[in-house]
C-alpha positions as a Markdown table, in Angstrom:
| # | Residue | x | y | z |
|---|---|---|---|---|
| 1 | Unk | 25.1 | 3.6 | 7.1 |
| 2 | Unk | 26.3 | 4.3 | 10.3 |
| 3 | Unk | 25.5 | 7.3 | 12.4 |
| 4 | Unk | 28.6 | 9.0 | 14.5 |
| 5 | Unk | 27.7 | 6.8 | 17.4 |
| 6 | Unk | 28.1 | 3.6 | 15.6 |
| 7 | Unk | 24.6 | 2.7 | 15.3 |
| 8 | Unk | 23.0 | 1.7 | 12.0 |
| 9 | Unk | 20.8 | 4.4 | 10.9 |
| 10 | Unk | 18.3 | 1.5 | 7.9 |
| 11 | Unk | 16.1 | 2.8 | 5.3 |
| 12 | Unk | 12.4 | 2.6 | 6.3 |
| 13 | Unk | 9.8 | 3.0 | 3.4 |
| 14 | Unk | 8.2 | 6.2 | 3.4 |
| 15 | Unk | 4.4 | 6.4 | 1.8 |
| 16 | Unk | 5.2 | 10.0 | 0.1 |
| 17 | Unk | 8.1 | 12.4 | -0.9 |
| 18 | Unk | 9.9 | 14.3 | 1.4 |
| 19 | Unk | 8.3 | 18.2 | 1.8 |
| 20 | Unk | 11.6 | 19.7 | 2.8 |
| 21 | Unk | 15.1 | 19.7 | 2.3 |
| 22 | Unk | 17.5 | 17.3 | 4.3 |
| 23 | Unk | 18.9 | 14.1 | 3.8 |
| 24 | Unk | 16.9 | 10.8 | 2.8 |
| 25 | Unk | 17.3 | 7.2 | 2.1 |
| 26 | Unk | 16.1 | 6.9 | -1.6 |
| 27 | Unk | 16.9 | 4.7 | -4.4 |
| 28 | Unk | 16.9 | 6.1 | -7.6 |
| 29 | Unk | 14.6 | 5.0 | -10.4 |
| 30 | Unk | 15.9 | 6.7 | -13.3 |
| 31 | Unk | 18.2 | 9.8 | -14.5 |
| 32 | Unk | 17.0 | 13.2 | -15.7 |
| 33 | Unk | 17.1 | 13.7 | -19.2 |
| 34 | Unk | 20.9 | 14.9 | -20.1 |
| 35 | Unk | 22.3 | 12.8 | -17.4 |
| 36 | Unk | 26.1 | 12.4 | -18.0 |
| 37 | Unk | 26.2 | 8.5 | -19.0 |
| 38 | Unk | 22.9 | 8.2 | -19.1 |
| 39 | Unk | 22.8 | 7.7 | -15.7 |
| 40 | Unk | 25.0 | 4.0 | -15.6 |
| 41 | Unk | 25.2 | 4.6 | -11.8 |
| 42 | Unk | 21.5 | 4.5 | -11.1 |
| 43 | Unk | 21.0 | 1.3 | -8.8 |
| 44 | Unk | 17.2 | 0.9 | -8.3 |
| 45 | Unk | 17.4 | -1.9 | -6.0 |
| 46 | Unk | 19.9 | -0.3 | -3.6 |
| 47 | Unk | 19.0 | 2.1 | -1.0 |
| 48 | Unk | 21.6 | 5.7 | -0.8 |
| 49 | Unk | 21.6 | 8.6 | 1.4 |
| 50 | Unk | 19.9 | 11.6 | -1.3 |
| 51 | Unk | 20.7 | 15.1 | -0.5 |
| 52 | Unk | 17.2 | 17.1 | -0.4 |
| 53 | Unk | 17.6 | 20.6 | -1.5 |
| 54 | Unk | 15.5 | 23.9 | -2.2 |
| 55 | Unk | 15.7 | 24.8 | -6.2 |
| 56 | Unk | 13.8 | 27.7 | -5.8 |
| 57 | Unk | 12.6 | 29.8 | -3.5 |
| 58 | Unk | 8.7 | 29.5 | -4.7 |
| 59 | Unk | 7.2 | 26.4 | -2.5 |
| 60 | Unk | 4.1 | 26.2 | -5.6 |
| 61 | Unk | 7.1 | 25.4 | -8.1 |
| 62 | Unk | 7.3 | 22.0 | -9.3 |
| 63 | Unk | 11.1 | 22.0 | -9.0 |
| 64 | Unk | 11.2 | 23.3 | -5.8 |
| 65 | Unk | 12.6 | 20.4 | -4.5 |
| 66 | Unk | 15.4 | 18.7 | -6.3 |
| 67 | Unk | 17.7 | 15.8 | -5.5 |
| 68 | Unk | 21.2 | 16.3 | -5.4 |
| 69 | Unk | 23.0 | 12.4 | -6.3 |
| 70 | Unk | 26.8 | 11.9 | -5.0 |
| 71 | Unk | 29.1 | 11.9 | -8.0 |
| 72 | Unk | 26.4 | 13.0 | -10.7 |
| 73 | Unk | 26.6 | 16.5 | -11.6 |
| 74 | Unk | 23.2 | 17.1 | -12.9 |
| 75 | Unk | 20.0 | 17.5 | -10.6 |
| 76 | Unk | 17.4 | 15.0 | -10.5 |
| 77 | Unk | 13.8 | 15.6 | -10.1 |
| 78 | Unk | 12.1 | 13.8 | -7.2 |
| 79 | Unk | 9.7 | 11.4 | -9.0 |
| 80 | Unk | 12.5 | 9.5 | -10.3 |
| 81 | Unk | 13.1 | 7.9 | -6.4 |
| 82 | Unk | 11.3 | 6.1 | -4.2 |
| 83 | Unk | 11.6 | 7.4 | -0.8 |
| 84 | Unk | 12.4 | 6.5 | 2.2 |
| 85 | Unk | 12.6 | 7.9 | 5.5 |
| 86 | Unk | 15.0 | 11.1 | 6.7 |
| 87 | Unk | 17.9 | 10.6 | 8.3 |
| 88 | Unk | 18.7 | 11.7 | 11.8 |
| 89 | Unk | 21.5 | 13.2 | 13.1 |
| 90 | Unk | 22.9 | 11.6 | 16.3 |
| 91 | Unk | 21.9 | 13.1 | 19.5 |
| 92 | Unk | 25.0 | 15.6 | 19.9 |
């Protein structure tokens, strides 16, 4: 993935999940239960920009974090990735 500046922004391994909402390189492991399609898209061996987002607003909630996948309508929990590191925006 490119950044606006034309420089190649590469997944890095990340040792745990992200703690706040953003953007990430993840590749996803498995779909949620109730998945449309049972989740056909889900590439574990390639790595995709996830959107980070707050489910609730209660921090101690186990979905407070939740993983919004481009195209797939239903959000995914953040176990079923392995993470990778955030990514920046350029320097504006």
């Amino acid at each position: 993935m490119q950044n606006p500046e034309g420089q190649l922004n590469q997944p890095t391994r990340s040792a745990s999940l992200p703690t706040k909402p953003g953007f990430f390189w993840a590749r996803w492991l498995k779909p949620a239960p109730g998945t449309a399609d049972n989740g056909e898209c889900c590439n574990p061996d390639e790595w995709e920009v996830m959107h980070v987002v707050e489910n609730t607003f209660d921090p101690s909630d186990p979905e407070y974090l939740m993983v919004m996948v481009p195209g797939v309508e239903h959000w995914q929990p953040m176990e079923n990735f392995h993470w990778g590191a955030e990514v920046r925006r350029a320097a504006q």
